[in-house]
LOMARFI-898272 format. One record per atom (N, C-alpha, C, O): x, z, y negated. Coordinates in steps of 0.2 Angstrom, whole numbers, padded with zeros to 4 digits, always signed. Atoms other than C-alpha are relative to their C-alpha. Layout:
BEGIN
XZY...
# end
This chain:
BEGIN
+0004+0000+0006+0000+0000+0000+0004+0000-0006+0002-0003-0011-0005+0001+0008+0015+0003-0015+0002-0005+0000+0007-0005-0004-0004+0004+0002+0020-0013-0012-0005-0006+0000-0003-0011+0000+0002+0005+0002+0004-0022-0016-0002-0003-0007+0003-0002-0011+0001+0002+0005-0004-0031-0030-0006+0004-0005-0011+0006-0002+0008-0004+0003-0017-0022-0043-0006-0004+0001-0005-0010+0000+0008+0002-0002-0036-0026-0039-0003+0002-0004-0001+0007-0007+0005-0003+0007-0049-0024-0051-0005+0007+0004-0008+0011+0000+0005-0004+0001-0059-0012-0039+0004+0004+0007+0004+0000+0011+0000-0003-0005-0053+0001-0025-0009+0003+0004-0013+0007+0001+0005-0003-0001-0069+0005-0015-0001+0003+0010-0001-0001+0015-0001-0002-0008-0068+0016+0003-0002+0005+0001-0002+0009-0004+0005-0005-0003-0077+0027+0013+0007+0002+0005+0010-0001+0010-0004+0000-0004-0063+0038+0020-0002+0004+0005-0007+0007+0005+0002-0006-0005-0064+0051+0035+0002+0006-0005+0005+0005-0010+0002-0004+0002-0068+0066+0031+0001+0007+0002-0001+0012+0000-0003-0006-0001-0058+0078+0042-0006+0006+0003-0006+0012+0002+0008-0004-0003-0074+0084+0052-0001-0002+0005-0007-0003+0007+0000+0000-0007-0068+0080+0071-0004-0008+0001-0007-0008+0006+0002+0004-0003-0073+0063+0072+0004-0005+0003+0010-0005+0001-0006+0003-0005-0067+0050+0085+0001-0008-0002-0002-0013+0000-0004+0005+0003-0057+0036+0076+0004-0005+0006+0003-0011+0006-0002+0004-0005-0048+0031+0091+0008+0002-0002+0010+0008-0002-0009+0000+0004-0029+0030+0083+0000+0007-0003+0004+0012-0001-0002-0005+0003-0031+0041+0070-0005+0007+0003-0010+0005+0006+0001-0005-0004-0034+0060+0075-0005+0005-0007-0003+0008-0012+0002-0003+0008-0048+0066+0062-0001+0008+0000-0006+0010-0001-0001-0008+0000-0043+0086+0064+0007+0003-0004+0011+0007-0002-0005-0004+0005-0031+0090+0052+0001+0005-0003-0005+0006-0006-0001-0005+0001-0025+0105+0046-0004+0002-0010+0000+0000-0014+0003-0001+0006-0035+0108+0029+0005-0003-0006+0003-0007-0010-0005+0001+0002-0016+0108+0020+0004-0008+0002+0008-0012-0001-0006+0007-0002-0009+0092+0030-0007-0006-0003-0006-0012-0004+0009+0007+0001-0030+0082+0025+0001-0001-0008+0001-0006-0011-0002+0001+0008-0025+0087+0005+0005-0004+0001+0003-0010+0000-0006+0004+0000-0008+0080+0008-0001-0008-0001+0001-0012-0005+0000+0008-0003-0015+0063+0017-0003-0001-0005+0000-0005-0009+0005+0004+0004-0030+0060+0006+0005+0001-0010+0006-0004-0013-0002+0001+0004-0021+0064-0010+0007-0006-0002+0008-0007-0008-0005+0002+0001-0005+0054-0007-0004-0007-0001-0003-0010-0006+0004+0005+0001-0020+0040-0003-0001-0001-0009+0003-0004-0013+0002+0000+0006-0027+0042-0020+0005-0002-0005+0004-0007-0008-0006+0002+0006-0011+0041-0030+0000-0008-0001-0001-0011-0006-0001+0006+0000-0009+0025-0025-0006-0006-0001-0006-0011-0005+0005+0004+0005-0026+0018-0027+0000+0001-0007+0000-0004-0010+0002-0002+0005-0028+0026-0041+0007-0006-0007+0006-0007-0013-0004+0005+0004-0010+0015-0048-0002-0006+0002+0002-0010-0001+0002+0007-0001-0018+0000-0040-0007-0005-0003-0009-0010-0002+0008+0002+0001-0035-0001-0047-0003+0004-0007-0004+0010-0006+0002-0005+0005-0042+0006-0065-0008+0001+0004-0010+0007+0003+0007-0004-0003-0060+0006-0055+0001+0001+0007+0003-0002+0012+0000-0001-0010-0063+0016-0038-0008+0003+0001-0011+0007-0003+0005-0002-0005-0078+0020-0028+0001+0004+0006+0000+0001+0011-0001-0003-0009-0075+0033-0013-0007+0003+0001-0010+0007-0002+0007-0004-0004-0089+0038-0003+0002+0007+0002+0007+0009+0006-0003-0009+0000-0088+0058-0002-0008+0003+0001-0014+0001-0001+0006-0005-0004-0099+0070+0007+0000+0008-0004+0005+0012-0005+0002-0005+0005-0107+0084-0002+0004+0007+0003+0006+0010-0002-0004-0003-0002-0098+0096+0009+0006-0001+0001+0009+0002+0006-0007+0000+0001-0082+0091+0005+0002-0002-0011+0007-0004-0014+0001+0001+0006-0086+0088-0014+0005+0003-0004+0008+0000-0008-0005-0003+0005-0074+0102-0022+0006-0004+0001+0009-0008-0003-0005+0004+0000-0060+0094-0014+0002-0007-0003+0008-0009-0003-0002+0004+0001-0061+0078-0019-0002+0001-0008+0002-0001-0012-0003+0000+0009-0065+0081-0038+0004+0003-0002+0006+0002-0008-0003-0005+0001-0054+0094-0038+0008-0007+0000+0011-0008-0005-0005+0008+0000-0041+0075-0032-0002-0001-0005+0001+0000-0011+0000+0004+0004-0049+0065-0042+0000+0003-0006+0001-0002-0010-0004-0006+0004-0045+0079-0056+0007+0000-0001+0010-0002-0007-0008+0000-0001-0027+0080-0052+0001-0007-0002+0002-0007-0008-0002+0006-0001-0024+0062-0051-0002-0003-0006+0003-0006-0009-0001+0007+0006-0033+0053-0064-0001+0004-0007-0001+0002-0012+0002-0003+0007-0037+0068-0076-0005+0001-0003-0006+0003-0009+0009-0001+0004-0055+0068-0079-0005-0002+0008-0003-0005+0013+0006+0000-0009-0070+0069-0065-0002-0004+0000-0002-0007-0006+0002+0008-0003-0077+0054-0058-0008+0001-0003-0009+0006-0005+0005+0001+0001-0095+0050-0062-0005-0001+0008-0002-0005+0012+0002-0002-0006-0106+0054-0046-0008-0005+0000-0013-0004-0003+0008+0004-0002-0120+0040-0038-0003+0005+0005+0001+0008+0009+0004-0005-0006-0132+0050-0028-0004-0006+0003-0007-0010+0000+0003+0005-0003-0137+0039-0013-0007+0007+0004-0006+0011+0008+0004-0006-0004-0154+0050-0008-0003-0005+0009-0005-0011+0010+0002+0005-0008-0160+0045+0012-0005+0001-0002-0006+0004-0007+0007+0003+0000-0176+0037+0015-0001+0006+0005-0007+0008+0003+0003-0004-0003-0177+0051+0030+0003+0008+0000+0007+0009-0005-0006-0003+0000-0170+0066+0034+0004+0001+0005+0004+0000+0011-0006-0001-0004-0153+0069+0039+0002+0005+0003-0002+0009+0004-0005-0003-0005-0141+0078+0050+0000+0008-0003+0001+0009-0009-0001-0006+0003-0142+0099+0049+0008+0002+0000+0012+0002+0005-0006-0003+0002-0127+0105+0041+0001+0007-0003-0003+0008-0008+0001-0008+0001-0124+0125+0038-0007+0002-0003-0008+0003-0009+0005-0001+0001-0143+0126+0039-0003-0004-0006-0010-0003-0007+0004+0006+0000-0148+0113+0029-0001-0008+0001+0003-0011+0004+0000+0007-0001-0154+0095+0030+0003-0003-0003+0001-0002-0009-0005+0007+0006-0142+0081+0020-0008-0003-0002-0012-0004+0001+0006+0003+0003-0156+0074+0009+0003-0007-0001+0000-0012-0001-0003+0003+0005-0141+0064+0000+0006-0002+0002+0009+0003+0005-0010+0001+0003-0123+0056-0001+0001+0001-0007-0003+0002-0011-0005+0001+0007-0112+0054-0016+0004-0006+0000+0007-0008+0006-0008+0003+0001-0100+0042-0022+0003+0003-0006-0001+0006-0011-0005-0001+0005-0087+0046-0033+0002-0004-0003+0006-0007+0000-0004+0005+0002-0083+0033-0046+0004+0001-0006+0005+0006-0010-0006+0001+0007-0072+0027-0061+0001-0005-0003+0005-0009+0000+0001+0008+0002-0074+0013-0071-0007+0000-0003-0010+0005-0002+0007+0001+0003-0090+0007-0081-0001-0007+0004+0003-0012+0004+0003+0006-0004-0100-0005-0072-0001-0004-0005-0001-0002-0011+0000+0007+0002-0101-0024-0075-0008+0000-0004-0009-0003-0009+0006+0001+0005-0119-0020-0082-0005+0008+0004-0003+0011+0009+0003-0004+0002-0131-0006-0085-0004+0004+0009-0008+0000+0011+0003-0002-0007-0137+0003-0068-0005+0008+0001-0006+0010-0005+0002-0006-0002-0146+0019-0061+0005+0003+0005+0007+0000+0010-0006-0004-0004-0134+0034-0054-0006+0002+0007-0005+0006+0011+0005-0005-0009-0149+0038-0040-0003-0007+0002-0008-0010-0001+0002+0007-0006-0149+0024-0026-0004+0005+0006-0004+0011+0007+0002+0000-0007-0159+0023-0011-0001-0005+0005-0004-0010+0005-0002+0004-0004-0154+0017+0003-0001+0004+0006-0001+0010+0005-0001+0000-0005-0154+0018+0021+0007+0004+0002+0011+0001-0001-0004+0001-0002-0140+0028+0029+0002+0003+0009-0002+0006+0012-0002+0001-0005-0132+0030+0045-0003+0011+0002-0001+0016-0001+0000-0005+0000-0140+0048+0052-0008+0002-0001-0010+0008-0002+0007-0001+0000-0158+0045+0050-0003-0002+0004-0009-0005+0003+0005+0003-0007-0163+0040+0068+0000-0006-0001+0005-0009-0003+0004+0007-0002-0174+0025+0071+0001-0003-0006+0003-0009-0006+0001+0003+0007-0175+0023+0052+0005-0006-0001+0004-0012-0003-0006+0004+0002-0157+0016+0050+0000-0007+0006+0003-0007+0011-0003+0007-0004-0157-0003+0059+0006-0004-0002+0007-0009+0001-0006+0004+0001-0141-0009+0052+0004+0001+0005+0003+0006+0008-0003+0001-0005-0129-0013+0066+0008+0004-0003+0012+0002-0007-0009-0003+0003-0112+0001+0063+0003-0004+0005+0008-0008+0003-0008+0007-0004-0102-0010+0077+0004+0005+0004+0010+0003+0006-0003-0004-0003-0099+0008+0086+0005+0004-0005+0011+0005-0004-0006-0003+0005-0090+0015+0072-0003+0006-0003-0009+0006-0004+0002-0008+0002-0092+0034+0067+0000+0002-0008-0003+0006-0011+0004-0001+0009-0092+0031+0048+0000-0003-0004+0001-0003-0010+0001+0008+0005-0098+0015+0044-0005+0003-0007-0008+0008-0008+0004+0000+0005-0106+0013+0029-0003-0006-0003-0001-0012-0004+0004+0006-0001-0120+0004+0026+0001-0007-0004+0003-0007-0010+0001+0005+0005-0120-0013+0021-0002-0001-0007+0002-0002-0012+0002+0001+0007-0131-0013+0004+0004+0004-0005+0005+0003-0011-0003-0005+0006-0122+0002-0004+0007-0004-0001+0009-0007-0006-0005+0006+0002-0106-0008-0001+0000-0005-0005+0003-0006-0010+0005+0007+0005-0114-0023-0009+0000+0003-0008+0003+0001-0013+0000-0001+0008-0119-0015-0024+0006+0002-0003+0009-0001-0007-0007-0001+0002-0104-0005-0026+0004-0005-0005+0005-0005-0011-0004+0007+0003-0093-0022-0027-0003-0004-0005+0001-0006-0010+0002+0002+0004-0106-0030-0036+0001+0006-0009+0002+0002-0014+0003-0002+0006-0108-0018-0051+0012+0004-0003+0015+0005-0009-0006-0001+0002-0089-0012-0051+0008-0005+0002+0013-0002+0000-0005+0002+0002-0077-0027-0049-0002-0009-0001-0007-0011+0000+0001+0007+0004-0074-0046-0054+0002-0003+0005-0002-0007+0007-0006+0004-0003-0061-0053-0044+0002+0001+0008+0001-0003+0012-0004-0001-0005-0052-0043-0031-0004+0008+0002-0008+0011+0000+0003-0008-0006-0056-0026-0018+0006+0001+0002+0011-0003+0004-0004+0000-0005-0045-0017-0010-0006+0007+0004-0009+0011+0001+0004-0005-0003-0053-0005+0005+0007+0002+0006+0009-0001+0010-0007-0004-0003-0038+0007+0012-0002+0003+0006+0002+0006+0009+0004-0004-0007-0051+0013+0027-0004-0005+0004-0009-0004+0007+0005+0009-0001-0057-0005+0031-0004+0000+0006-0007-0005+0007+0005+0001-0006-0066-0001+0048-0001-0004+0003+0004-0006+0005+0004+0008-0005-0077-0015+0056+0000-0003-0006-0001-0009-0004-0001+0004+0005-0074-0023+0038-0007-0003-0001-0009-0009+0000+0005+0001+0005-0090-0022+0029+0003-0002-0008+0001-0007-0010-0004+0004+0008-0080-0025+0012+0003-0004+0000+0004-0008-0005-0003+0010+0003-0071-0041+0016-0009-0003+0003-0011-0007-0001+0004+0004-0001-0088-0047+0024-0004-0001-0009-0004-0006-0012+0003-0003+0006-0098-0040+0007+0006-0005-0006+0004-0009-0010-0005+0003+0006-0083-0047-0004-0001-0008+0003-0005-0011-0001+0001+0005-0003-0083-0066+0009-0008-0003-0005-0009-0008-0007+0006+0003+0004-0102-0067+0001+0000+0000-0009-0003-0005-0012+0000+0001+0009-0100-0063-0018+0008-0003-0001+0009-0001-0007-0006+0004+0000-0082-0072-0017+0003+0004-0004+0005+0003-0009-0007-0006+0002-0071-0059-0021+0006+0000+0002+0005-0002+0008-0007-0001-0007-0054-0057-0013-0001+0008+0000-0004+0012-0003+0000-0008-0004-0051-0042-0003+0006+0002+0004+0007-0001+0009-0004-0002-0006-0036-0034+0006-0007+0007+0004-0011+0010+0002+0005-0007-0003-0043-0021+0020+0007+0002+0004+0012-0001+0006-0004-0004-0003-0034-0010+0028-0001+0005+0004-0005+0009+0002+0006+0000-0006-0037-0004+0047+0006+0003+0006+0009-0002+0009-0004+0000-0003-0026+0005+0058-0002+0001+0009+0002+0003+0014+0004+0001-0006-0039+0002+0074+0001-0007+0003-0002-0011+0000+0000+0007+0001-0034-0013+0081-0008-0002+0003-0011-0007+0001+0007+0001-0004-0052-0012+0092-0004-0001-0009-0007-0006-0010+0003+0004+0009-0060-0013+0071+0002-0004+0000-0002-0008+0001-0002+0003+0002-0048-0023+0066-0005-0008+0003-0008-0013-0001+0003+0005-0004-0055-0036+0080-0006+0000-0003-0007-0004-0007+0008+0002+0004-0073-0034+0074+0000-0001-0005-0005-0003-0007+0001+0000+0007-0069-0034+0057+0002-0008-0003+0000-0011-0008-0001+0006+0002-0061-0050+0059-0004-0006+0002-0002-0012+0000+0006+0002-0003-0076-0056+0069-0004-0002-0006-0005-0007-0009+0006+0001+0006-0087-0052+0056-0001-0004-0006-0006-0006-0008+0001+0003+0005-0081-0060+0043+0001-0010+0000+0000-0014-0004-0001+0006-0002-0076-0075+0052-0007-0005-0001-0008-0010-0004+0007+0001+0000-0095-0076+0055-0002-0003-0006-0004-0009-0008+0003+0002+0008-0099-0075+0037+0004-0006-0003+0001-0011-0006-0004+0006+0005-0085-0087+0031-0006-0007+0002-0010-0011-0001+0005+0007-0002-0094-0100+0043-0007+0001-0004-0007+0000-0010+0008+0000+0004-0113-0096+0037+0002-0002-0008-0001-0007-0010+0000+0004+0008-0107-0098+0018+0003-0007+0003-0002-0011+0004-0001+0007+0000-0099-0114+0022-0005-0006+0002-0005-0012+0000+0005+0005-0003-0113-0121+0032-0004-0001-0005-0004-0007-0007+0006-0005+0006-0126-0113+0018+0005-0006-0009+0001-0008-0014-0001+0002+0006-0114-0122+0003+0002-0007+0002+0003-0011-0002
# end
C-alpha cells in the first residue's frame, strides 16, 4: 500500500476483531496488536486518499473515532445505515443499525440516515455474500462510491470484490486488495462477469 498512487476515495469494510473466520487472516487479535494493525491501516489510507468511507460497527465505535481522531485530527462524520429487520443480539440488545465513518463532502447533497438491507436480518437480506463473513451489501457500496469519489477507489479489505464490481459499473478505477486467494477467485469472477454485461449492454 505506501507504494501506491493517491485515489480520490478509500472506501472498506474491515474486520472487526470479533472471531470471525477469514480463512488466512486469524480475526482474534490481542486488543493492543487489532490498534496496531487497523491504525497502521489508516495511516496509509488516510495519505492515500483526502476521502474515506470505513464501515464500523457500533460496538467498536470508540476505537475507531478515537483512530480516526489520531490520524486525521478531527471526527469523521457518521451515516447511520438503519435495517429493514432486526438484527443480531449483541450484550442484550438488538443492532437496529450500522455506521459508516466518513471524510470528505459528498459529490452532491445527501441524507446521513440510509436504509438498506444488511447482512443479519434472516430471510429479509437476498443479496448473494459469496460465503463471506463480512460482506457488505451491494447498494451501500454503490452509494458510498457514488456520492464520495470521481475517478479512482481503493478498498484495502477487498473480499469477493464488491468495490471493483460497483466501481466496473460507474467506471471508476479501483485497486482491491485481498489476502484470500479463495476471494480473490470470486472477486475476480465477479467482475469479469460485469466487465462482459457492460460491454454487451454498451
Amino acid at each position: 500500500m505506501p507504494e501506491l498512487e493517491p485515489v480520490d476515495l478509500v472506501f472498506t469494510d474491515p474486520p472487526y476483531n470479533c472471531s470471525k473466520d477469514y480463512g488466512e487472516y486469524k480475526d482474534n487479535l490481542s486488543e493492543t496488536d487489532y490498534h496496531v494493525f487497523i491504525s497502521s491501516i489508516l495511516n496509509v489510507c488516510f495519505r492515500l486518499a483526502e476521502k474515506q468511507a470505513w464501515v464500523a460497527p457500533r460496538y467498536k465505535m470508540r476505537l475507531f473515532l478515537n483512530l480516526f481522531n489520531e490520524v486525521y485530527l478531527k471526527d469523521p462524520h457518521i451515516i447511520v445505515v438503519r435495517r429493514g429487520a432486526r438484527g443480531p443480539f449483541r450484550g442484550g440488545w438488538s443492532d437496529q443499525f450500522e455506521t459508516i465513518l466518513t471524510i470528505g463532502k459528498p459529490n452532491k447533497c445527501d441524507v446521513d440516515l440510509w436504509e438498506h438491507r444488511l447482512k443479519g436480518e434472516g430471510y429479509f437480506f437476498t443479496e448473494n455474500a459469496f460465503g463471506h463473513p463480512g460482506y457488505t451489501p451491494y447498494p451501500i457500496t454503490s452509494r458510498c462510491i457514488c456520492l464520495l469519489s470521481q475517478n479512482s477507489v481503493l478498498d484495502p479489505f477487498f473480499g469477493t470484490g464488491t468495490t471493483g464490481v460497483v466501481c466496473e459499473e460507474l467506471n471508476r478505477r479501483w485497486i482491491g486488495i485481498e489476502i484470500s486467494e479463495k476471494y480473490c477467485e470470486i472477486a475476480a469472477k465477479r467482475i469479469s462477469n460485469e466487465a462482459k454485461q457492460l460491454k454487451l449492454f454498451r
